[in-house]
C-alpha positions as CSV (number, residue, x, y, z in Angstrom):
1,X,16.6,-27.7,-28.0
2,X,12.7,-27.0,-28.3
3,X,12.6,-28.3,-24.4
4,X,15.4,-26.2,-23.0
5,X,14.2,-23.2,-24.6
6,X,10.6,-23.7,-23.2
7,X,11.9,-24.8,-19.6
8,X,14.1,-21.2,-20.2
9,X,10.6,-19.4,-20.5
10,X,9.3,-21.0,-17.1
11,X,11.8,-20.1,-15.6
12,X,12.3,-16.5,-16.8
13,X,8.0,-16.0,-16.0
14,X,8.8,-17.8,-12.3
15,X,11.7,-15.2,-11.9
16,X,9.3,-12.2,-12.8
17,X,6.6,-13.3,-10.6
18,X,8.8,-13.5,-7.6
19,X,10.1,-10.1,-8.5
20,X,6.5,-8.9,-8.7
21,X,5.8,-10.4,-5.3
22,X,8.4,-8.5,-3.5
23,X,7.5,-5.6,-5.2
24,X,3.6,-5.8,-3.8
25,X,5.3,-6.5,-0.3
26,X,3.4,-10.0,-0.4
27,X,4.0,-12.3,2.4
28,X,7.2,-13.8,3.4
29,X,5.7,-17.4,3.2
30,X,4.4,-16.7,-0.3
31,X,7.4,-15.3,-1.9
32,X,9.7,-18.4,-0.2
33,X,7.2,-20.7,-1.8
34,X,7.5,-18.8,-5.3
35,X,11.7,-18.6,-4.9
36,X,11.6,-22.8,-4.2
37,X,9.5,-22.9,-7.3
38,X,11.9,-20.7,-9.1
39,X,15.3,-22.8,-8.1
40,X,13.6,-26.4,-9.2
41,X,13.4,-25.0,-12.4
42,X,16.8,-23.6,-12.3
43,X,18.2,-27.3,-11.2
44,X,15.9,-29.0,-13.8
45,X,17.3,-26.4,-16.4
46,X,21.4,-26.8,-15.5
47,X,24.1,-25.6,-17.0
48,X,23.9,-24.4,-21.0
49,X,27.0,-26.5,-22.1
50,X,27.2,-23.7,-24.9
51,X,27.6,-20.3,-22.9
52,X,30.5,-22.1,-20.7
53,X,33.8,-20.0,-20.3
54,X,35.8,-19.5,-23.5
55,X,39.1,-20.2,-22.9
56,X,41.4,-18.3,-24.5
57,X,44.5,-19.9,-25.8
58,X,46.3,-20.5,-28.8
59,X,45.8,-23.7,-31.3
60,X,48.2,-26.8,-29.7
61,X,51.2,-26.3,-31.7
62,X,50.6,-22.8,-32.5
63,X,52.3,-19.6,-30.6
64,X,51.7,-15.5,-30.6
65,X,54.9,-13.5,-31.5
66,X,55.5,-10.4,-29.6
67,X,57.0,-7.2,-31.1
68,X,60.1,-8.2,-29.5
69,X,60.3,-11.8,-30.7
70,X,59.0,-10.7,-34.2
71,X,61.9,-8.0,-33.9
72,X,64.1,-11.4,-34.2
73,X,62.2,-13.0,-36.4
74,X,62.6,-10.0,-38.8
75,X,66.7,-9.8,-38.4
76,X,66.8,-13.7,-39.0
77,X,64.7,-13.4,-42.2
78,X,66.6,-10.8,-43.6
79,X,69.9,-12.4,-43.0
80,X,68.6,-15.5,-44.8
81,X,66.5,-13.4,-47.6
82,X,69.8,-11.3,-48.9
83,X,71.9,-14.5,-49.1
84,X,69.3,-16.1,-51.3
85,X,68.9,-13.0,-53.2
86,X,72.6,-13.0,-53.4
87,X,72.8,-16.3,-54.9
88,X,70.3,-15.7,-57.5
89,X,67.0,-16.8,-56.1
90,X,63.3,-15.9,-57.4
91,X,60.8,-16.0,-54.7
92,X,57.8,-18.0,-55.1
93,X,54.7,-19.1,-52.6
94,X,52.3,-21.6,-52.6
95,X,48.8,-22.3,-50.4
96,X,49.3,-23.4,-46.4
97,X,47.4,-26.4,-47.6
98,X,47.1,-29.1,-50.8
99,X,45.1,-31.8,-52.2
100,X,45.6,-34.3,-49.4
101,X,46.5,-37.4,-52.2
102,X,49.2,-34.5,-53.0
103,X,51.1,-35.0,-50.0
104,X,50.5,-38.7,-49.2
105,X,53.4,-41.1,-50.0
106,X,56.1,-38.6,-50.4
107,X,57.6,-38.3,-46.4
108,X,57.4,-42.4,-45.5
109,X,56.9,-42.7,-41.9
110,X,56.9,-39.0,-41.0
111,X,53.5,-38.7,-43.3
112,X,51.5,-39.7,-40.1
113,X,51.8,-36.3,-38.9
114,X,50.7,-34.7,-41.5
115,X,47.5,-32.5,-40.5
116,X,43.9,-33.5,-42.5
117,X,41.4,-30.3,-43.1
118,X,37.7,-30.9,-43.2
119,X,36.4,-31.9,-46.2
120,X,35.7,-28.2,-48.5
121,X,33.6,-28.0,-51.7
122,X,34.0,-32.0,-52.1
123,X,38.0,-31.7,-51.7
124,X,40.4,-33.5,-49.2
125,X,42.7,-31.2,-47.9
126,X,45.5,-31.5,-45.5
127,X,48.0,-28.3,-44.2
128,X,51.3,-28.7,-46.4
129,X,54.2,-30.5,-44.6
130,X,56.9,-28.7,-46.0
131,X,57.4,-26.2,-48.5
132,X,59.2,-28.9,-51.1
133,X,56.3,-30.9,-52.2
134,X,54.3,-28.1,-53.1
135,X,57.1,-26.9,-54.8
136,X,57.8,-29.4,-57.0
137,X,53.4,-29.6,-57.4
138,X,54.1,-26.2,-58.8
139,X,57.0,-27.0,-61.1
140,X,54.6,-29.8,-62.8
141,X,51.5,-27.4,-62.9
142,X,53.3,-24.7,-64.5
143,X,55.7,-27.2,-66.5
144,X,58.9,-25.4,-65.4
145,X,62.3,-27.1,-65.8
146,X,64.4,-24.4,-64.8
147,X,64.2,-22.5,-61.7
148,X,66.1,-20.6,-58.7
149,X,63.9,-19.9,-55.7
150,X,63.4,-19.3,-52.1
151,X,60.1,-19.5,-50.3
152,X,59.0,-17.5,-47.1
153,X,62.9,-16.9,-46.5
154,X,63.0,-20.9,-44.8
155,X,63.3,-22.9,-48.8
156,X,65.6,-22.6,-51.1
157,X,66.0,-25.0,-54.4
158,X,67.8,-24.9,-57.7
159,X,65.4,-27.1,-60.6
160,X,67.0,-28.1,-63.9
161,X,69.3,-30.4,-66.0
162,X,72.9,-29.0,-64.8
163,X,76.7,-30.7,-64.4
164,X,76.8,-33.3,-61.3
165,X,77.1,-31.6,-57.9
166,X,77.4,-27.7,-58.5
167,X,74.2,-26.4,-57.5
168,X,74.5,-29.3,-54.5
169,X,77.7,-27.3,-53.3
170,X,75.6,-23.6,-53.7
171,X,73.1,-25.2,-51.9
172,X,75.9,-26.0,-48.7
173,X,77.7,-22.9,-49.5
174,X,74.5,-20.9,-48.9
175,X,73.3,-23.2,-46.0
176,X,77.4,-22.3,-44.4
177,X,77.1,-18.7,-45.0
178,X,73.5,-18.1,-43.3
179,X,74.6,-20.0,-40.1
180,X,77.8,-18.1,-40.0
181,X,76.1,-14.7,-40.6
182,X,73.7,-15.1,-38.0
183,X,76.5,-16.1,-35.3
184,X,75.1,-18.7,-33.5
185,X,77.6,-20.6,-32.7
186,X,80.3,-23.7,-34.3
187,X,77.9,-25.9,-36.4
188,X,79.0,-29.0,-38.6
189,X,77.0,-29.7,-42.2
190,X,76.9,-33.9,-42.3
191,X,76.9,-35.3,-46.1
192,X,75.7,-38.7,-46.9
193,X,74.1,-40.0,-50.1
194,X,70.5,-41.8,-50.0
195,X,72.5,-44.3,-53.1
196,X,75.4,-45.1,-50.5
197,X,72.6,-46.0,-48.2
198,X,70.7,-48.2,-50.4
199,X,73.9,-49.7,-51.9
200,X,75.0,-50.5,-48.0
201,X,71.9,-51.7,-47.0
202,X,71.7,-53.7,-50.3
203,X,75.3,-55.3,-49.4
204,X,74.5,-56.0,-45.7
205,X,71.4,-58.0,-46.3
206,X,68.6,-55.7,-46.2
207,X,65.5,-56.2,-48.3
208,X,63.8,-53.9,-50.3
209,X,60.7,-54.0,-48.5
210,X,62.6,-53.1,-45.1
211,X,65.0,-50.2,-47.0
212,X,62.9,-47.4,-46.1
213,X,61.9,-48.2,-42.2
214,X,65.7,-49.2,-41.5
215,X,66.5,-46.0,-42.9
216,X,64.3,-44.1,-40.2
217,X,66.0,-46.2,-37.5
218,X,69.4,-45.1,-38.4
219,X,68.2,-41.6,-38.9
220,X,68.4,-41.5,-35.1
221,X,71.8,-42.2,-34.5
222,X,72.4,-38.4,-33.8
223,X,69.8,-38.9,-30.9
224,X,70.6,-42.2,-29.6
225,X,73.3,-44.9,-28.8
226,X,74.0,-47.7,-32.2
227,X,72.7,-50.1,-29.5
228,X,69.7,-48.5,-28.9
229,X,68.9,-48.2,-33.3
230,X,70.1,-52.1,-33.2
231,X,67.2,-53.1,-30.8
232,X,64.7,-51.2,-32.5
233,X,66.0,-52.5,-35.6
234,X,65.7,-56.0,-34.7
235,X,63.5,-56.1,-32.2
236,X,61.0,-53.9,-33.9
237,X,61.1,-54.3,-37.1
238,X,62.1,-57.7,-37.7
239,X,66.1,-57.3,-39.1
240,X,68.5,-60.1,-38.5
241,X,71.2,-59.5,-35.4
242,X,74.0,-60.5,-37.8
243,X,72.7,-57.9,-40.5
244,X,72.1,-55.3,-38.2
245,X,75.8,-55.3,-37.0
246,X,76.9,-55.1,-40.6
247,X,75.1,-52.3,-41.3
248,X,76.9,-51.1,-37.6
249,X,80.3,-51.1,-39.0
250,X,79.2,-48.6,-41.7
251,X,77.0,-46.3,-40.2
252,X,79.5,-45.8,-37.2
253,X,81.8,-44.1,-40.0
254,X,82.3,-40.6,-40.5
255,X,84.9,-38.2,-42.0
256,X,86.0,-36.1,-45.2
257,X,86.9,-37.1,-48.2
258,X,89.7,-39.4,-46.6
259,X,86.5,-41.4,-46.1
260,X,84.9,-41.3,-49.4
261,X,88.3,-42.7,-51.4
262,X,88.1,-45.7,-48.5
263,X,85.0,-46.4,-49.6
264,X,85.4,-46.5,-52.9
265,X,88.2,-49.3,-52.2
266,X,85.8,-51.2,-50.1
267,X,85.4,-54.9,-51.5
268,X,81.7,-54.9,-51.0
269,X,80.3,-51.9,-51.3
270,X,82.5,-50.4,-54.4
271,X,80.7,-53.3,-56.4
272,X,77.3,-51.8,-55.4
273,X,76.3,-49.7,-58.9
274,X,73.9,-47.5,-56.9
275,X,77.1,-47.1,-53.6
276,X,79.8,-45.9,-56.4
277,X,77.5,-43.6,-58.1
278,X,77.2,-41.9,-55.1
279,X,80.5,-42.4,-53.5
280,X,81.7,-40.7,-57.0
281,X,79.5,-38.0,-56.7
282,X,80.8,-37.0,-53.2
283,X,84.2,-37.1,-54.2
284,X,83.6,-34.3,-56.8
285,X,81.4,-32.6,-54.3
286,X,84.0,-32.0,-52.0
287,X,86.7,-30.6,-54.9
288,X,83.9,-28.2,-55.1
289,X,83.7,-27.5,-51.4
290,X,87.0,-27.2,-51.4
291,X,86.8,-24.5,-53.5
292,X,84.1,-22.6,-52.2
293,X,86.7,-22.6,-48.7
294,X,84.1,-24.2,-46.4
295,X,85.4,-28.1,-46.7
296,X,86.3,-27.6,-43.0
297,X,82.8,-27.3,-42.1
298,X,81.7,-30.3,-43.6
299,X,81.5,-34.2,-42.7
300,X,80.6,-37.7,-44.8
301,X,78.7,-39.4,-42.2
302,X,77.3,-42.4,-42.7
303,X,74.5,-42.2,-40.3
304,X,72.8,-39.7,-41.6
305,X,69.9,-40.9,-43.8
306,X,66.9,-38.1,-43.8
307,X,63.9,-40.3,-43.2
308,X,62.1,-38.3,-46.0
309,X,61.3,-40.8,-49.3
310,X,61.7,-37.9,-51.6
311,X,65.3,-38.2,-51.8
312,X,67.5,-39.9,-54.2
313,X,71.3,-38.4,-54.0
314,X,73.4,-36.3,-51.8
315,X,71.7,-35.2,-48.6
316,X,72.4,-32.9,-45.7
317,X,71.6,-31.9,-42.3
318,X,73.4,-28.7,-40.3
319,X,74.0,-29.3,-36.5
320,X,75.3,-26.7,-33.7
321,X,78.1,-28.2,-31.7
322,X,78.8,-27.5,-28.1
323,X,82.1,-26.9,-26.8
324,X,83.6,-30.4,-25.9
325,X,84.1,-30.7,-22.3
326,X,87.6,-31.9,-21.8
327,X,90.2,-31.7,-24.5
328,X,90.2,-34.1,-27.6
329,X,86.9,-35.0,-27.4
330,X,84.7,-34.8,-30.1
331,X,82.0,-31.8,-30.2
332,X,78.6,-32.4,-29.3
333,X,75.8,-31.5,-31.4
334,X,72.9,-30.0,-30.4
335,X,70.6,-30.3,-32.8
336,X,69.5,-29.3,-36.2
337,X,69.3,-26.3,-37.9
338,X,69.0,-26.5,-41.6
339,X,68.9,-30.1,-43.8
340,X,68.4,-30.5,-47.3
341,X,69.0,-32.7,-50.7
342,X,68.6,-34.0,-54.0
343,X,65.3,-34.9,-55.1
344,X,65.2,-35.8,-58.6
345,X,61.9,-37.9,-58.9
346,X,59.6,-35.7,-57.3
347,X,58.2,-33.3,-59.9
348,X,57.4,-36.7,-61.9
349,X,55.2,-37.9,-59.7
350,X,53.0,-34.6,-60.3
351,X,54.0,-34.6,-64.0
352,X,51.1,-36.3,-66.2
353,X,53.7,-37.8,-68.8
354,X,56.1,-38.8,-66.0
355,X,58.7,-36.3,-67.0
356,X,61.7,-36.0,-64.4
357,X,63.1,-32.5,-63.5
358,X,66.4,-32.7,-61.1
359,X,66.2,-30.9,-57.9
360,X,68.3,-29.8,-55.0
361,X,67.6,-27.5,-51.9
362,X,67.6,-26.9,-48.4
363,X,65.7,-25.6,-45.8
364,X,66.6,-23.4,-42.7
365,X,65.1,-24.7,-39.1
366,X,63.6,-21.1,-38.6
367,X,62.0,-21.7,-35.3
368,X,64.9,-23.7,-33.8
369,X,66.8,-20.5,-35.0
370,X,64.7,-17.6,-33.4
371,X,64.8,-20.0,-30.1
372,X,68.2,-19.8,-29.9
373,X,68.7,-16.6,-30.9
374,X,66.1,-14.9,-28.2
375,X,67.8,-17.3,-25.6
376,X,71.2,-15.6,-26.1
377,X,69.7,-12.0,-26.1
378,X,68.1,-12.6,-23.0
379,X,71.0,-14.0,-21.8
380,X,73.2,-10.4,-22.5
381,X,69.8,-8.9,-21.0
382,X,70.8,-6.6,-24.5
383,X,67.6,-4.4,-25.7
384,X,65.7,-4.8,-29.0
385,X,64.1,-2.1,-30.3
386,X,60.8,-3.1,-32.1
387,X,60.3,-0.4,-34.1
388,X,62.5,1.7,-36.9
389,X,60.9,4.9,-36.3
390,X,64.0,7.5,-37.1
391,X,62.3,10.9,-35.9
392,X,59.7,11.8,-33.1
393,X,58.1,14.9,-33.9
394,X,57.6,16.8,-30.9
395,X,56.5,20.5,-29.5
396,X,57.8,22.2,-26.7
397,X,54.3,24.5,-25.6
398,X,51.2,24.3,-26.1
399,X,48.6,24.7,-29.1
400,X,51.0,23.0,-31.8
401,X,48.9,20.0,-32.7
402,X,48.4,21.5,-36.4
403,X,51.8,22.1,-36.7
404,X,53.1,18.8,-35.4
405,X,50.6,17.0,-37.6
406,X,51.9,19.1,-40.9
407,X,55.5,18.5,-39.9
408,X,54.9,14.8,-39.3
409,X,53.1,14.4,-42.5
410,X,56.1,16.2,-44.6
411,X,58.4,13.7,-43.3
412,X,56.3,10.6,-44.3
413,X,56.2,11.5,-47.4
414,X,59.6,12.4,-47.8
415,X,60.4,8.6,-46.7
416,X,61.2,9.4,-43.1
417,X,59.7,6.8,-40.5
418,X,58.1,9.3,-38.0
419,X,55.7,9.5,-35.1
420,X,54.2,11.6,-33.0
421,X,52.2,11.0,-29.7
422,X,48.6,11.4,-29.9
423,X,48.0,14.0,-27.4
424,X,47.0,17.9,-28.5
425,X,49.6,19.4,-25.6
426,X,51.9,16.6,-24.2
427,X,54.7,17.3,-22.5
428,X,58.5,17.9,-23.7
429,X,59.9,15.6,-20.7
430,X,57.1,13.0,-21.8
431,X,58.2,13.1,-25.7
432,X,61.7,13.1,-24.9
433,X,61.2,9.6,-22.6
434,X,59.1,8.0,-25.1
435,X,62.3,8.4,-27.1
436,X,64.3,6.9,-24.8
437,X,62.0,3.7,-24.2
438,X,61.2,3.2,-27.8
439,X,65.1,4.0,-28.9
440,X,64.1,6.5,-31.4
441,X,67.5,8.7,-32.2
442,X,66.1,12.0,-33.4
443,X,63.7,14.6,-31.8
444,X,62.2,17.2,-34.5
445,X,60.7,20.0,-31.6
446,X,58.9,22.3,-32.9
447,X,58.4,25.7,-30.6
448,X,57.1,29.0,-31.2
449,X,60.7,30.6,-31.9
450,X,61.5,28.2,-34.3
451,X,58.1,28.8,-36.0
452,X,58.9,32.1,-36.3
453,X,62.6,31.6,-37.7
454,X,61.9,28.8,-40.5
455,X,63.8,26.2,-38.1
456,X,63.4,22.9,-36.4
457,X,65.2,21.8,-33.3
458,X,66.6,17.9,-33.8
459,X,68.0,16.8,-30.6
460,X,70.3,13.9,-30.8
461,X,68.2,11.6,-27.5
462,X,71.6,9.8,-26.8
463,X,74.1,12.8,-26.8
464,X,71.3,15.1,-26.1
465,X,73.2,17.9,-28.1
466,X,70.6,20.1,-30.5
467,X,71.0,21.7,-33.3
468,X,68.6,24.1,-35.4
469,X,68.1,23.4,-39.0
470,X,66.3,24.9,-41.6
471,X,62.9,23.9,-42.2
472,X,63.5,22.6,-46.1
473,X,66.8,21.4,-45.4
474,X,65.1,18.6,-42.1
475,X,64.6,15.9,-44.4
476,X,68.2,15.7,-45.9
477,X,69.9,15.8,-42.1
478,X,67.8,12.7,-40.9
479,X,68.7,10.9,-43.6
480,X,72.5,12.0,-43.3
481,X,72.0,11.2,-39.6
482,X,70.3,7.7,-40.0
483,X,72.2,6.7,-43.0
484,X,69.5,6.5,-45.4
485,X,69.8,7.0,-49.6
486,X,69.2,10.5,-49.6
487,X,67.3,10.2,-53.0
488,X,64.4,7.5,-53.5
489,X,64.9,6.0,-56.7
């Protein structure tokens, strides 16, 4: 560094001399000798490595949200928020990163892409994963054992000792009311237990050691073909052909409850303890669905296995279906939108004596949701207005700043969302199309009649019909007019 900045010098005195050359009108042969001088410094110097152009872009993996996406994102999250608040739900939040041995060893193979911070203040650090871990971190730190909550409108869990399989079918009722609110299309909810996997894997011939990684290959059946899983599973991780096509007449299974009774008459797998438990537990979970009316949207499939280790009973994964393309096929999926389960261990791995409390939850696919959702409206071309201003407080001459800005004001703090355009004398025709582009409904103008006779002129921008109102009566017609509480309690 010491060199660059004295080569720096020689070349900023070489510089000034040949300025100082021309100045004095010296000789051409002198000054082309000084300029020669001047640009073997320069090449000796090069480039500074740190003043090369910034490049602006986001982090990989990262994205900017425009007003018109985060318009979206708003009308998702508040379709998703009122459900959870309808069933009950506390909200919570916890950090954007943990303790990095507090996230190790909880997602098996998917823990690779979990995302390591520098080291701070002599702790390793890593960006959470998901919002369940920390969760159940938090249970243990603040020794809860009962709890209802959402988190950043995405999470939602139920913690605590209750009956078998109610707060699993809350947890698939909610998941089946949020994807029908937001009217994205037909979507299936898949239902498979982690104990029916184990007990199958158990029966077919499949070690412990292997349980886990054979798991993660048959978690891809919704992507792939059973003979591409099989070659992965045998070719990659070591299973026996003969084991692997045993564990191919299961997973190839799916169905309702129909299903769940076979199973429970199968030979092999009904004398698994772990298979019947959860065999039994789906049986009840479905009188349940049943009753909450949305059995229709829900299938036992035996592929599903949610390569997460957490898990240790009934587990779920939402899919939108595409419209089959000739009649009595089978609906398509196209890919994942929410997923969940039981996770009944978890909190006692945080928990200094060991002490278990039950979970159950689920999780929205948010960002495979907004996608979806902005691909549809651009599709309709339909326009989203990313604001909720209600009035636009505008003048019709000159010289009615103060008064805009007093009128403005009074409707702020009356609750009314209101703007006005920051010029002294704009122009009605201007005010009136910044209406128009911004969807604002109401005009308040303000002119030197109305001034005079304690009135306002609100101007409907679609109908274009006005009407004058009393000063002290403004506040109550916008809220009439917008639908809002007219008292704010």
């Amino acid at each position: 560094m010491a060199e660059r900045a004295a080569l720096e010098e020689l070349v900023k005195l070489q510089g000034e001399r040949v300025r100082g050359l021309k100045q004095q009108k010296a000789s051409a042969e002198l000054i082309e000798e000084e300029v020669a001088k001047l640009l073997k410094l320069k090449a000796q110097l090069g480039p500074d490595e740190s003043k090369q152009k910034f490049v602006l872009k986001t982090p990989k993996g990262t994205r900017d949200y425009s007003p018109r996406q985060m318009a979206v994102r708003e009308k998702v999250f508040d379709v998703i928020i009122r459900c959870f608040k309808r069933h009950g739900a506390e909200v919570i939040d916890t950090p954007v990163f943990e303790l990095k041995e507090t996230l190790m060893g909880k997602y098996g193979e998917d823990s690779k892409l979990i995302y390591d911070l520098k080291d701070q203040g002599g702790e390793l650090l890593s960006l959470r994963y998901d919002l369940t871990v920390p969760f159940a971190r938090y249970l243990a730190m603040n020794k809860l054992t009962n709890i209802k909550r959402y988190h950043i409108a995405k999470d939602f869990d139920i913690a605590g000792n209750f009956d078998p399989m109610i707060p699993d079918a809350e947890c698939l009722k909610i998941m089946c009311e949020i994807l029908s609110s937001l009217q994205i299309g037909d979507f299936l909810v898949k239902v498979n237990d982690r104990r029916i996997l184990d007990g199958m894997f158990a029966i077919c011939g499949v070690s412990d050691s292997k349980f886990r990684t054979i798991c993660s290959s048959v978690d891809k059946l919704d992507k792939v073909s059973w003979e591409e899983v099989k070659n992965e599973m045998v070719g990659e991780k070591g299973l026996a052909p003969e084991v692997a096509d045993r564990i191919g007449d299961y997973v190839q299974q799916h169905g309702g409850v129909s299903l769940v009774e076979q199973l429970l008459q199968d030979p092999k797998l009904s004398q698994n303890k772990q298979a019947l438990e959860g065999l039994g537990d789906l049986k009840l979970l479905f009188e349940y669905l049943t009753l909450f009316g949305i059995d229709d949207k829900i299938s036992f499939d035996l592929s599903l296995a949610r390569g997460l280790d957490y898990y240790t009973g009934v587990i779920y994964e939402a899919v939108l279906l595409q419209t089959p393309a000739q009649a009595g096929e089978e609906p398509l999926g196209v890919g994942s939108v929410a997923a969940g389960g039981r996770y009944d261990g978890l909190v006692g791995m945080f928990d200094p004596k060991g002490r278990k409390v039950p979970c159950v939850g689920l999780s929205i696919g948010v960002e495979r949701i907004f996608s979806i959702v902005e691909q549809r409206l651009e599709a309709l071309e339909e326009k989203i207005r990313t604001t909720e201003t209600q009035v636009l407080v505008a003048s019709a001459q000159k010289k009615l700043l103060e008064e805009r800005l007093k009128l403005v004001s009074e409707l702020w703090d009356a609750g009314i969302k209101a703007e006005l355009l920051y010029k002294k004398n704009p122009k009605l025709l201007n005010q009136l199309q910044y209406c128009e582009e911004a969807g604002i409904p109401l005009v308040a103008i303000i002119g030197e009649q109305e001034l005079k006779d304690g009135v306002i002129k609100l101007r409907s921008v679609t109908s274009r019909e006005e009407v004058d109102v009393r000063r002290e009566d403004l506040v109550e017609e916008i809220k009439r007019r917008t639908g809002q509480p007219l008292c704010i309690c």
